[in-house]
Residue, then its C-alpha position, 0 to 999 in steps of 0.5 A: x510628742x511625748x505629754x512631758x516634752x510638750x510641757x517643758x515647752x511651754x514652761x519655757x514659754x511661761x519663764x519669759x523664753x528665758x531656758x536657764x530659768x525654765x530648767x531650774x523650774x523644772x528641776x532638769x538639766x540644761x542640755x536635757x532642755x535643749x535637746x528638747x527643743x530640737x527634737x520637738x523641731x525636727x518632729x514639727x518640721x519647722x523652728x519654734x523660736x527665734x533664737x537672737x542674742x539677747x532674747x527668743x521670741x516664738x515664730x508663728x509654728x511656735x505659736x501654733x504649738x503652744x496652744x495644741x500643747x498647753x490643750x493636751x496637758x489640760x486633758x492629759x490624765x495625771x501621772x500615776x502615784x509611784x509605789x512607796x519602797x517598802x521600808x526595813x532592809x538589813x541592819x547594818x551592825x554599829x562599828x563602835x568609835x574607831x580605834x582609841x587614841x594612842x598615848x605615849x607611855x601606855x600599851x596600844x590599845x589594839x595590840x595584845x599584850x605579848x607574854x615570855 
């Protein structure tokens, strides 16, 4: 079990079994916390929650996990810091305004003025 898995498990145990709300707070994708939840059950070998209509509710290997993983990520060492890119890069040139407006009587700005 992965450090990031189990915490994804316990916050949606922290928003009230309520996933949408979890996923927003976590800043991933539903679907993302889905399949989360199963791989963590097939790994476990028995359901985590409880899933009726109108709300989840945890079983008892639900609960059993909550507290094994909520002790892992107090001991867990923090991630590390990730590098800062360096800054600079290649300039990009200025394309100036676009082209001037055409006005009616006036040569094209863009054409050359063809000689006889």
């Amino acid at each position: 079990m992965k450090i990031s898995e189990l915490q994804r498990f316990v916050a949606i145990v922290d928003e009230g079994m309520h996933v949408p709300r979890a996923a927003d707070a976590l800043g991933v994708p539903l679907a993302s916390l889905y399949s989360t939840i199963d791989k963590l059950e097939t790994e476990v070998g028995h359901p985590l929650f409880t899933r009726s209509k109108p709300n989840w509710s945890l079983t008892p290997a639900g609960v059993l996990l909550l507290e094994e993983a909520r002790t892992r990520i107090t001991e867990a060492p923090a991630p590390a810091a990730k590098p800062k890119a360096p800054s600079g890069g290649k300039a990009k040139a200025s394309k100036g305004k676009g082209r001037a407006p055409i006005v009616k009587g006036q040569p094209k700005p863009y054409k050359k003025r063809q000689g006889r």
